[in-house]
C-alpha positions in Angstrom: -20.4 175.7 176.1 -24.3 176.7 175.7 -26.3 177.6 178.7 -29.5 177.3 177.8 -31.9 179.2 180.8 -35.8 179.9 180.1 -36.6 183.8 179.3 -38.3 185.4 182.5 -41.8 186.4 181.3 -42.1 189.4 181.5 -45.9 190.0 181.6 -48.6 193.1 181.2 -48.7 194.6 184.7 -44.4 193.8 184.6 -44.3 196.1 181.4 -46.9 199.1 182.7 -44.5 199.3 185.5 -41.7 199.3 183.2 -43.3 202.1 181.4 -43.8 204.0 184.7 -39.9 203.7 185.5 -39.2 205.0 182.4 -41.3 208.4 183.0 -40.7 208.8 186.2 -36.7 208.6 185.7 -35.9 212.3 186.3 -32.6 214.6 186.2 -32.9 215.5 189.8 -31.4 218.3 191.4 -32.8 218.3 195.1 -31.9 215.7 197.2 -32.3 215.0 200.7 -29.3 214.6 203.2 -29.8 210.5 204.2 -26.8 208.7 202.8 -27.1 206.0 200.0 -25.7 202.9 201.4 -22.8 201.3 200.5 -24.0 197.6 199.6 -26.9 199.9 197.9 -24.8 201.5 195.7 -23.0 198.4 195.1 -26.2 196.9 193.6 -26.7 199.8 191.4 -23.3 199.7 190.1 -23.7 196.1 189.2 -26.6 196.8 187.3 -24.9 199.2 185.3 -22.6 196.6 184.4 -25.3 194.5 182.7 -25.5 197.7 180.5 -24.5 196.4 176.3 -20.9 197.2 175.5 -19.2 197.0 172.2 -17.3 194.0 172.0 -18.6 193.0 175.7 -15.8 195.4 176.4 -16.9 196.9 179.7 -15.5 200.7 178.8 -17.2 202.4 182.2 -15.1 203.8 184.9 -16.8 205.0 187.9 -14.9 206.8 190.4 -16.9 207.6 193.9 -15.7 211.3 194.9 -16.0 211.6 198.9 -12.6 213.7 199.2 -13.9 216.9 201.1 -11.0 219.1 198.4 -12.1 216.9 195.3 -15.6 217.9 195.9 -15.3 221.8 196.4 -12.6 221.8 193.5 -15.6 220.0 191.2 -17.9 223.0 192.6 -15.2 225.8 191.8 -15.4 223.9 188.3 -19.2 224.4 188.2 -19.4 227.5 189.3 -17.0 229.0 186.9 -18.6 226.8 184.1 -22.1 227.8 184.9 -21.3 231.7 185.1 -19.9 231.3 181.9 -23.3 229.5 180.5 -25.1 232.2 181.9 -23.4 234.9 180.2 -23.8 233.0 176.7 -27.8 232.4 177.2 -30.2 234.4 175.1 -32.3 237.2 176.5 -35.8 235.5 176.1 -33.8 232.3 178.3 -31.4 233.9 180.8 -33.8 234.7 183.4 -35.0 231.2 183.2 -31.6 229.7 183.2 -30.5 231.7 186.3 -34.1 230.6 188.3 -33.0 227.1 187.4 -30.9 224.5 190.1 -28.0 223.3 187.7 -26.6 220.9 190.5 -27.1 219.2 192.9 -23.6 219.4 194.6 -23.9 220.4 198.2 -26.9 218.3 199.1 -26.0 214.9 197.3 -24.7 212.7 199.6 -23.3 210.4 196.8 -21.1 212.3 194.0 -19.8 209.7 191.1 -17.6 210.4 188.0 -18.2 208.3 185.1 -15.4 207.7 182.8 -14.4 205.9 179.6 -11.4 203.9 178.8 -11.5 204.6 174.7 -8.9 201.4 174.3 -9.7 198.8 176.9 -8.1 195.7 176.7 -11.0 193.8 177.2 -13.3 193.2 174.8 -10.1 192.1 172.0 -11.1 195.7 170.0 -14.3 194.1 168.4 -16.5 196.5 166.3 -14.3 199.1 167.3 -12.5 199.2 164.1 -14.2 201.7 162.1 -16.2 203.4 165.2 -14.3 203.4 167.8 -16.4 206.0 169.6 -18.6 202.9 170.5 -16.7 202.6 173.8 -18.2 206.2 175.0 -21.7 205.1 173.5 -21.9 202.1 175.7 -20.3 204.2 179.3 -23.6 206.2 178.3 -25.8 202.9 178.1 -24.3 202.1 181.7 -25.3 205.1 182.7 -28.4 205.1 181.6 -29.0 201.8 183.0 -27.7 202.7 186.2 -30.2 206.1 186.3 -33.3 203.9 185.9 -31.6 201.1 188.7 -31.4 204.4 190.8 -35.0 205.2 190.1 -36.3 201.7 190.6 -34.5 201.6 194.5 -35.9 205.3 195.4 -32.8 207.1 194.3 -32.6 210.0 192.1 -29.6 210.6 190.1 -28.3 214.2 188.5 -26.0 215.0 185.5 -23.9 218.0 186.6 -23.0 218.6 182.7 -21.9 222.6 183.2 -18.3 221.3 183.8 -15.5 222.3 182.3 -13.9 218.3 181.5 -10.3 219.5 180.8 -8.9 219.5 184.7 -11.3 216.4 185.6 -8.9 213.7 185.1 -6.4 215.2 187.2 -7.7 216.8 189.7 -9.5 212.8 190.0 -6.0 211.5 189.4 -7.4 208.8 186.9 -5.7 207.6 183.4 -5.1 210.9 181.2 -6.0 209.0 178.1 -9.9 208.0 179.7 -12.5 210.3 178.8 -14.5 212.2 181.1 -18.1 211.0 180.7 -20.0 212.9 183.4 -20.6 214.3 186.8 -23.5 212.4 188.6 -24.6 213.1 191.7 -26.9 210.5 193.5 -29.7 210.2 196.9 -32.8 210.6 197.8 -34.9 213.5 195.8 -36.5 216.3 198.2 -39.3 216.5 195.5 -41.0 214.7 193.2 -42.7 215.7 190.0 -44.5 213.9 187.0 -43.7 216.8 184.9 -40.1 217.3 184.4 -38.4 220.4 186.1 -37.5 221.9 182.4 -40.6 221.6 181.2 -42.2 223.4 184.4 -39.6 226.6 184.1 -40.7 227.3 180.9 -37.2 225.9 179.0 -38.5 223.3 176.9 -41.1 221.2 175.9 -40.8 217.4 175.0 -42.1 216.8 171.4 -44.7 213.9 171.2 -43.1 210.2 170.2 -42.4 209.4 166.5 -41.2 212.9 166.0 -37.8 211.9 165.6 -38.6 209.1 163.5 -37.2 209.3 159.3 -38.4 206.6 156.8 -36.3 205.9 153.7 
């Protein structure tokens, strides 16, 4: 059965604000203490489900982690992972990497844990034939999606990506076989910054658009 509705227009001043979401979606790593909501975080979580998935398979697993031993075993996780980062940096970046806030962790009031299921049922395994790594490409999209979602309600969300994934899935007691994704964590930023925060310590710079770009 077709269901045939008419396209939203989506006009001028709809796509300069589109434009701002997009740079003004930051990594954040401050937040403030004021909880997020749980019919708010409902709303985010189904817009992350309107994220594309191969085969309309829906791979995403998103655990909320509010366990008070979960949380400080994430943080051991971190801070072992982290010290370990540290000791690996180059000399001309390891005073900038040890000036930089790698987490957000103790102020977040919302921590999440995004996993993929790399053989879900749903979805009947199309396009997963020959790249079956399409399932962890499209927990990413829903991630992505729900980042800006966050943005767009005056949330900030942060990757905690200095984790060591091996213990994750049990020490979350999820499905050995899903793949750990990320570490998010998720509130109100304490600051706010056109420029982003790597780009202000000195890390990096973001090359101009079309940089990445290859014709054949």
């Amino acid at each position: 059965m077709t269901h045939n509705h008419p396209l939203p227009e989506f006009d001028a001043a709809f796509r300069l604000q589109l434009n701002e979401l997009f740079r003004w979606r930051r990594d954040v790593r401050r937040f403030r203490a004021d909880p997020v909501p749980d019919a708010v975080l409902a709303r985010l979580l189904e817009a992350a489900d309107l994220a594309p998935s191969v085969g309309l398979s829906q791979p995403w697993r998103f655990v909320t982690v509010t366990g008070p031993a979960c949380r400080a075993a994430i943080r051991e996780n971190f801070i072992t992972a982290n010290a370990e980062a540290l000791a690996a940096q180059q000399p001309d970046r390891a005073d900038i990497y040890a000036r930089l806030k790698l987490a957000g962790l103790d102020e977040a009031p919302c921590h999440l844990a995004v996993f993929n299921d790399p053989h879900p049922a749903q979805g009947g395994g199309l396009g997963r034939r020959t790249m079956p790594q399409t399932t962890a490409y499209s927990t990413v999209m829903a991630v992505h999606t729900l980042w800006l979602a966050a943005r767009a309600a005056g949330l900030g969300l942060g990757w905690v990506s200095i984790l060591d994934p091996a213990p994750v899935n049990a020490l979350l007691d999820v499905p050995a076989d899903w793949q750990f994704i990320g570490y998010f964590c998720l509130g109100v930023p304490s600051a706010e910054s056109e420029v982003p925060e790597l780009e202000q310590s000195g890390w990096e710079q973001r090359r101009p658009a079309g940089a990445s770009l290859l014709r054949r």
